[in-house]
C-alpha positions in Angstrom: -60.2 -101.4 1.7 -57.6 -98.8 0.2 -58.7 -96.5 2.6 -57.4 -98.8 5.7 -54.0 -99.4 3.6 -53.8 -96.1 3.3 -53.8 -95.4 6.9 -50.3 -97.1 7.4 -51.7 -100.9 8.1 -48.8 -102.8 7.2 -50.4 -106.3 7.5 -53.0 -104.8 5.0 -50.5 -103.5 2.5 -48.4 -107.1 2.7 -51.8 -109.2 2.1 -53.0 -106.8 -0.6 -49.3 -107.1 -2.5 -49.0 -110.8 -1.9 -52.5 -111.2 -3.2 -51.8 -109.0 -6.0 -48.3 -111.3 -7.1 -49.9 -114.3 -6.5 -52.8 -113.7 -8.8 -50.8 -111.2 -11.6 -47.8 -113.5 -11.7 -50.0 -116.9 -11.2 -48.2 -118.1 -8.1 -49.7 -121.4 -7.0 -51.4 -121.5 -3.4 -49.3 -123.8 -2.8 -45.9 -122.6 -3.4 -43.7 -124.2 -0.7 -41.2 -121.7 -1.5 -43.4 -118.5 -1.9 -43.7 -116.6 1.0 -43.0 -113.0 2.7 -39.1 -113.0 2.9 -38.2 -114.8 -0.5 -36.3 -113.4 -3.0 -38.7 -112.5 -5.7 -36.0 -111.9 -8.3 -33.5 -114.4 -7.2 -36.7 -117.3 -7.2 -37.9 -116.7 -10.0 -41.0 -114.9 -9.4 -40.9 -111.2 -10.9 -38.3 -110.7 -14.0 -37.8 -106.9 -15.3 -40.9 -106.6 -16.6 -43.0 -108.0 -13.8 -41.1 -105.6 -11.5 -42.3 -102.6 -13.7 -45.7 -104.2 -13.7 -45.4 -104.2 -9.8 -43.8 -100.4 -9.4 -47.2 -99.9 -11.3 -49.5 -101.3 -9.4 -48.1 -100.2 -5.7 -47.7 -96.6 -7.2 -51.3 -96.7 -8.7 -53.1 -98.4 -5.7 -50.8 -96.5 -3.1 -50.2 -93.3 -4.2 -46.8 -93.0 -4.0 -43.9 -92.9 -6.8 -41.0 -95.1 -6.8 -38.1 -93.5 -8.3 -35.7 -95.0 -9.9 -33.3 -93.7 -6.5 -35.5 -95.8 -4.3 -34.9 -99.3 -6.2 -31.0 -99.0 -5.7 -31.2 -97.5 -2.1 -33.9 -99.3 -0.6 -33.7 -103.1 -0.6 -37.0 -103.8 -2.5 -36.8 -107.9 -3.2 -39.2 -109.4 -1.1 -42.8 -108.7 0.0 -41.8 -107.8 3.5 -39.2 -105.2 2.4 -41.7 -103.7 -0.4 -44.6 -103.4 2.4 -42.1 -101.8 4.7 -41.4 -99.5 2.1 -45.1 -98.4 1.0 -45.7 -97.7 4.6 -42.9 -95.4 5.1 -43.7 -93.6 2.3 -46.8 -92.9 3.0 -46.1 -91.8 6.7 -42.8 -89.5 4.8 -39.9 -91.6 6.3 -38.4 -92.3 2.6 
């Protein structure tokens, strides 16, 4: 499966993050307010540490570094914006 996120599917990367919050920061099926475009700081979901915990895992299962540049240029709150991100990063755009 990592090798089809790889190749820039951004549908992939968003189900494989969302998957990955729901389960490492036990979001409940569900969540009428969890979805794609919410906040994830400003509801509640990911504090600090839960956003390190996330850098980790895209870097990890993405292969790409997040610098500490990227989280104050690049809006980086909700799961749309963060798949948006991976994907340019891996095609070199950011």
């Amino acid at each position: 499966m990592i090798g089809a996120l790889m190749a820039g599917d951004l549908n992939g990367v968003l189900s494989e993050i969302d998957g990955f919050v729901r389960k490492a920061f036990e979001v409940a099926p569900d969540d009428p307010d969890f979805g794609n475009d919410v906040h994830l700081f400003d509801y509640g979901y990911l504090d600090s540490f839960g956003a390190q915990r996330l850098i980790e895992h895209i870097e990890s299962t993405y292969k790409i570094k997040i610098s500490d540049d990227d989280l104050v240029k690049y809006p980086l709150n909700t799961l749309n914006e963060i798949s948006r991100f991976v994907i340019d990063r891996q095609a070199g755009v950011r």
